[in-house]
KEKE-3310 file (N, C-alpha, C; in steps of 0.2 Angstrom, whole numbers, plus 5000, padded with zeros to 4 digits):
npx = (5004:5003:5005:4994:4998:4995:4993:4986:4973:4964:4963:4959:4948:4940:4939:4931:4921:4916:4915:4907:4895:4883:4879:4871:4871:4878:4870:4857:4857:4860:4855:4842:4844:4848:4862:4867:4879:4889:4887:4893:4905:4910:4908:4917:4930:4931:4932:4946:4951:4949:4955:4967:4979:4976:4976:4979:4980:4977:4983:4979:4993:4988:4982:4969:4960:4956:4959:4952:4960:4958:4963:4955:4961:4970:4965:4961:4952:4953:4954:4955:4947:4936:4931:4930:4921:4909:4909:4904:4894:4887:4890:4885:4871:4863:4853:4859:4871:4869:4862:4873:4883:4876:4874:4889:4891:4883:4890:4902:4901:4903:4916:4931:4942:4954:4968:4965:4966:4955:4947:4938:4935:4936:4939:4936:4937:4922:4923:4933:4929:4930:4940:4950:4959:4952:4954:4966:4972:4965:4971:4984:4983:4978:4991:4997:4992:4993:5007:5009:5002:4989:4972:4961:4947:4929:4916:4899:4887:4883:4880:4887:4900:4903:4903:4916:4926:4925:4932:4944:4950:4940:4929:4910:4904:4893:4877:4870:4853:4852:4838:4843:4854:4868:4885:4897:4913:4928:4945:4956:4973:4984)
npy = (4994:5013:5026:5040:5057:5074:5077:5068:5069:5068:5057:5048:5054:5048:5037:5034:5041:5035:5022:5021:5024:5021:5017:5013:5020:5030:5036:5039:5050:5062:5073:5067:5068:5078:5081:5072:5063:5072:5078:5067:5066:5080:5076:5066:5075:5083:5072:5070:5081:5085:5071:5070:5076:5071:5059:5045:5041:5029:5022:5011:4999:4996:5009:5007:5004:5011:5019:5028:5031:5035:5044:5049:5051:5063:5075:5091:5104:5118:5134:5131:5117:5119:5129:5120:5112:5121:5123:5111:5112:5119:5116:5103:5104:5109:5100:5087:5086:5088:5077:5068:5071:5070:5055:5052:5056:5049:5037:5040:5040:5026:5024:5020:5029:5028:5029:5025:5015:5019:5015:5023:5024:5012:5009:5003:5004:4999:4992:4984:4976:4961:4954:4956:4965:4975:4965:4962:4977:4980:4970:4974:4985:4980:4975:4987:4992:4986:4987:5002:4999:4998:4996:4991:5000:5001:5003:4994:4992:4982:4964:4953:4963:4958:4946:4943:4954:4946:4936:4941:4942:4952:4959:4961:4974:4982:4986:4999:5008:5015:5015:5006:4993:4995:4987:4990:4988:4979:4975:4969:4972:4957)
npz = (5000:4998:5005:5005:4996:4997:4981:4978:4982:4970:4966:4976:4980:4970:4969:4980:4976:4969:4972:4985:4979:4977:4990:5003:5015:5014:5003:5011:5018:5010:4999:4987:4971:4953:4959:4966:4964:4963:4977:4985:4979:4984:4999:5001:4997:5008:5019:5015:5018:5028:5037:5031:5039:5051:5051:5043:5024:5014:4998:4988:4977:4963:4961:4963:4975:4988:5006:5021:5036:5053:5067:5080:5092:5090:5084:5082:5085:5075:5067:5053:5054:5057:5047:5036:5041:5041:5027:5021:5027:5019:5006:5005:5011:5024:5030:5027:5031:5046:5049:5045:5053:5064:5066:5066:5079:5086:5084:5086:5102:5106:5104:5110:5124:5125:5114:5096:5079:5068:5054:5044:5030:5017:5003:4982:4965:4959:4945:4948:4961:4971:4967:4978:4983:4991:5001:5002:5004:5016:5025:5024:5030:5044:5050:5048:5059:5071:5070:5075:5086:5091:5093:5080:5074:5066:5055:5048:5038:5030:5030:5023:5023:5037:5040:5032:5038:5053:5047:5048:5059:5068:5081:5083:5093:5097:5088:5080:5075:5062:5054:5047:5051:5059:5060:5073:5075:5081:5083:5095:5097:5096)
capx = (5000:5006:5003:4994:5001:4990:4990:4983:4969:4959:4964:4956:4940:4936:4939:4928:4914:4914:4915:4900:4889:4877:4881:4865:4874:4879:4865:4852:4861:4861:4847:4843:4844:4854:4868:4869:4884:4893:4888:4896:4912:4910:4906:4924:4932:4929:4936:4953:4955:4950:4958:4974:4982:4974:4977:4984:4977:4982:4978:4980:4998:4988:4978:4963:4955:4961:4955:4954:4961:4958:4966:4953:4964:4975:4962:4961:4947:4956:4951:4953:4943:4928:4929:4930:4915:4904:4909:4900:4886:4884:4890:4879:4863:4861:4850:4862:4875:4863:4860:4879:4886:4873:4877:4896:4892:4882:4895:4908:4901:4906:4922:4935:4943:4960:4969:4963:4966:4949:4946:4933:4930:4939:4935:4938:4932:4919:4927:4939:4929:4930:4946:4955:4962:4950:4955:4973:4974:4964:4976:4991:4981:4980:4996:5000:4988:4998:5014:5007:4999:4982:4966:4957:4938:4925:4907:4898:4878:4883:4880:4892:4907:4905:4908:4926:4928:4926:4937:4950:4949:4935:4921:4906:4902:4887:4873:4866:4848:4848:4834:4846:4859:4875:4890:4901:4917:4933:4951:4959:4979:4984)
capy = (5000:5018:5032:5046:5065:5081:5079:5060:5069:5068:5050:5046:5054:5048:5029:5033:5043:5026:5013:5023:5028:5016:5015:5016:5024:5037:5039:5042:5057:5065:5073:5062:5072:5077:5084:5068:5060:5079:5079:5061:5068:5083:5072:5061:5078:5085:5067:5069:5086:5083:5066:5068:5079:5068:5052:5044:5038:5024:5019:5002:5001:4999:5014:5003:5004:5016:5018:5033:5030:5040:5044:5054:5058:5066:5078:5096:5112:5124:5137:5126:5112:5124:5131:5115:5110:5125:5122:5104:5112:5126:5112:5097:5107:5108:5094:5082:5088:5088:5069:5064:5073:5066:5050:5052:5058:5042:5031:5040:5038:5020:5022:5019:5035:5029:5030:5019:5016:5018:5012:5028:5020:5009:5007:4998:5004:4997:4986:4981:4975:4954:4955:4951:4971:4976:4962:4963:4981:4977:4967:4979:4990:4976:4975:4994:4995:4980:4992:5007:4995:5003:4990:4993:4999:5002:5003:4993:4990:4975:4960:4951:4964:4957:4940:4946:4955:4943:4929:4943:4943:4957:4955:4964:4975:4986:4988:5005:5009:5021:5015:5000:4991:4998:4985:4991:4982:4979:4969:4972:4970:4950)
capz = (5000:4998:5008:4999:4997:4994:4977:4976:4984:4966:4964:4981:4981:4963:4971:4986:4977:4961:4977:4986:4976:4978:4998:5008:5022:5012:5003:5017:5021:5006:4993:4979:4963:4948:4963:4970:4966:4965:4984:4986:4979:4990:5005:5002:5000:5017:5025:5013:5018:5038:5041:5031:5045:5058:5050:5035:5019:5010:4991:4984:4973:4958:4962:4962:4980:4994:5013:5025:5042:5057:5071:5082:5097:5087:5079:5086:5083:5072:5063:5048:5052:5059:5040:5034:5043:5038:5019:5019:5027:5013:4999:5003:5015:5031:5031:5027:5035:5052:5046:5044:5060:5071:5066:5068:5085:5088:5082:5092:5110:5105:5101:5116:5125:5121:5107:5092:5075:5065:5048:5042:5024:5012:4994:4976:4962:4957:4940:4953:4967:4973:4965:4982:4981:4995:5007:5005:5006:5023:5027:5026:5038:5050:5049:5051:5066:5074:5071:5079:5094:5091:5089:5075:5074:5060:5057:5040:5035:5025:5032:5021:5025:5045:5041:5029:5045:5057:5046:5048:5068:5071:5084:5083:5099:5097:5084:5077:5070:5058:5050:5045:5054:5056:5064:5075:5074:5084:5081:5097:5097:5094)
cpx = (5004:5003:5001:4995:4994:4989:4989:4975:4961:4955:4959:4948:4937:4934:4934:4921:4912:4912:4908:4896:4883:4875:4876:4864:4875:4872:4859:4852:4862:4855:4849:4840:4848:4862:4870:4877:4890:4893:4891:4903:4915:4911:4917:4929:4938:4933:4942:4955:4955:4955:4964:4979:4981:4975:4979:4978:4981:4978:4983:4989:4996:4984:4969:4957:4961:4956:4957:4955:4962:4961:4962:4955:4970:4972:4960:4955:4953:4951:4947:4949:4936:4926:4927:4923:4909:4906:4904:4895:4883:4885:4886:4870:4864:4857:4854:4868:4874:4865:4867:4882:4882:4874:4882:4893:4890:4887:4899:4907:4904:4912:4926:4939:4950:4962:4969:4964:4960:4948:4938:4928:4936:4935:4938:4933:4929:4919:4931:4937:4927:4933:4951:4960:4959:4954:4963:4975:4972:4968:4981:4989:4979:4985:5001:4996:4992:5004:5013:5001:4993:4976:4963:4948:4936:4918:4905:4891:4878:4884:4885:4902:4908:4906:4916:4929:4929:4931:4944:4954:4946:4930:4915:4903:4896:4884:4868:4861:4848:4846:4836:4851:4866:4878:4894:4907:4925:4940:4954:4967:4981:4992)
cpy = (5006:5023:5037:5053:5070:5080:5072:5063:5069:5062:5046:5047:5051:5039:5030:5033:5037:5022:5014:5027:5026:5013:5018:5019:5033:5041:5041:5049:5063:5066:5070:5067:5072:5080:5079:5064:5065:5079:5074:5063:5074:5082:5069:5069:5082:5079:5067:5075:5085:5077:5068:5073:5075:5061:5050:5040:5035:5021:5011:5003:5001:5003:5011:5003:5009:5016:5026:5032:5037:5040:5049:5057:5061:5074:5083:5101:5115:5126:5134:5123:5116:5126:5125:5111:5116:5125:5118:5109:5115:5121:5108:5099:5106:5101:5089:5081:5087:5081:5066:5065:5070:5059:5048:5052:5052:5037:5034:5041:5030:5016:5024:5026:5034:5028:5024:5020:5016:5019:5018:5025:5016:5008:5006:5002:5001:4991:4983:4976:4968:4952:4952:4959:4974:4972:4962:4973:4982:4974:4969:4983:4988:4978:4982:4996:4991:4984:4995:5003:5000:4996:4996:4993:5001:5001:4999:4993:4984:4969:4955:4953:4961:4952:4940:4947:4951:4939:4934:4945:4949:4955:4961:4966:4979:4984:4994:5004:5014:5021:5009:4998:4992:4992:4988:4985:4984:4973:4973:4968:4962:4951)
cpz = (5000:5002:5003:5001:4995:4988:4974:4980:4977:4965:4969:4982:4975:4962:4975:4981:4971:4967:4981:4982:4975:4988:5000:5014:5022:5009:5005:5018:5016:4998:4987:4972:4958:4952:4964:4970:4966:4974:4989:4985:4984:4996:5006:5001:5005:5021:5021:5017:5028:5038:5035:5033:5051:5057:5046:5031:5014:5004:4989:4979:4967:4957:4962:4969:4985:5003:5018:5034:5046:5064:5077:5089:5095:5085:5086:5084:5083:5071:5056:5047:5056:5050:5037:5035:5040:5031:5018:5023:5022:5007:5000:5009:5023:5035:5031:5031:5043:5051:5047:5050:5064:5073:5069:5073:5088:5089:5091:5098:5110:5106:5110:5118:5125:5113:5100:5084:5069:5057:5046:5035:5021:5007:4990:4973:4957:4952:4945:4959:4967:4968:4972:4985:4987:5002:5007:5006:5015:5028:5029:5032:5044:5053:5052:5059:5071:5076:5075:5083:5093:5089:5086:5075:5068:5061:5048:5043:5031:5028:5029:5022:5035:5043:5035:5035:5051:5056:5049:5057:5072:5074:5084:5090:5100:5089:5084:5072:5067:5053:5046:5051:5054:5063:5066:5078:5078:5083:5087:5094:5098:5099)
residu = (UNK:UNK:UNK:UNK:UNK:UNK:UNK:UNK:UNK:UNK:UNK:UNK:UNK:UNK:UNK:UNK:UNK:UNK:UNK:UNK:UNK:UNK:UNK:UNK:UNK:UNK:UNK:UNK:UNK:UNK:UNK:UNK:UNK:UNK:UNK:UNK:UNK:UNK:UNK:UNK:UNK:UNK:UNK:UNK:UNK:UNK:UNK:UNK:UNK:UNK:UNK:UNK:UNK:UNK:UNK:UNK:UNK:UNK:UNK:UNK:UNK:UNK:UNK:UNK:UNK:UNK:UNK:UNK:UNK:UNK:UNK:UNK:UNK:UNK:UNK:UNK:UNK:UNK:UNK:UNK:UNK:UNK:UNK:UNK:UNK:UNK:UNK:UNK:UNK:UNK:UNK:UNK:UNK:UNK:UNK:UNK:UNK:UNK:UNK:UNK:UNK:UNK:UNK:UNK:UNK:UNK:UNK:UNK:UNK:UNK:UNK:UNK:UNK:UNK:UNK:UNK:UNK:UNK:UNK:UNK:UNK:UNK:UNK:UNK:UNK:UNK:UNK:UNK:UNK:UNK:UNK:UNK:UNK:UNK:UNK:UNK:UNK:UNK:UNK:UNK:UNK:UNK:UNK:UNK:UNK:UNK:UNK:UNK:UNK:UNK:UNK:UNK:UNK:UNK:UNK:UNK:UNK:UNK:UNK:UNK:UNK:UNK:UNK:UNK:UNK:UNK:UNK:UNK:UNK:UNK:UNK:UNK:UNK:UNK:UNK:UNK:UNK:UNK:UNK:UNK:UNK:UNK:UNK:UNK:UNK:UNK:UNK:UNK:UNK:UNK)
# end
């Protein structure tokens, strides 16, 4: 896997917004129109520009899948990321905006009050995906959570990504309704 720079930031959201675009997580959260997958691209963005100060992203070596890893006791209120936050509200609405932070904030009472490595998204695009391209970038990021002694968490809706998950030594510790089933999932330290 490769680390990505600042200006692999096109290459990253262009895999995220192809990988979700059909994602019922994402789409919930965002109006269904002809903006729709603009505010999808929008959406990923906002998580390259926040988390890659706060955390690192890693794309596949053949540019084919990528993942956003976050580090949230890392992450601080700037200036920055308050603007960065009022931009997504004025780009994808208030409402959705409202919708997707609430969520977060849910998720993250969940998450542990030390420091952890958190798997935000991973994604293939789409031509690419059950290829094998997913599961061994996964695997590197095991791997690097292992290095930096951190367990690894995540959240999915797809009930086939928890049993992948689980073969890879994840256990399921909570479940969120929002209106669907959201996993919450944990690999601590081996």
């Amino acid at each position: 896997m490769i680390k990505a720079k600042k200006e692999d930031k096109e290459i990253v959201v262009n895999i995220m917004t192809a990988a979700f675009d059909k994602n019922k997580s994402i789409n919930m959260i965002i109006k269904q129109d002809a903006k729709r997958v603009w505010r999808i691209k929008k959406i990923f963005e906002y998580f390259f520009d926040t988390w890659f100060e706060y955390g690192v992203i890693y794309l596949s070596e053949d540019l084919k899948a990528c993942s956003l890893i976050a580090f949230p006791h890392l992450k601080k209120t700037t200036l920055r990321s308050v603007w960065l936050d009022i931009k997504l509200l004025w780009l994808i609405g208030i409402p959705s905006a409202t919708k997707g932070f609430g969520r977060e904030n849910k998720i993250r009472t969940r998450h542990p009050k030390t420091p952890f490595y958190y798997l935000l998204f991973i994604g293939v695009l789409p031509e690419h995906q059950n290829n094998g391209i997913g599961s061994k970038l996964l695997s590197e990021m095991i791997a690097d959570s292992e290095r930096r002694a951190f367990p690894m968490y995540l959240e999915t809706y797809l009930p086939s990504n928890v049993s992948l998950y689980k073969k890879l030594g994840f256990s399921t510790f909570d479940e969120l309704d929002f209106g669907f089933p959201v996993y919450c999932m944990k690999r601590t330290l081996t």
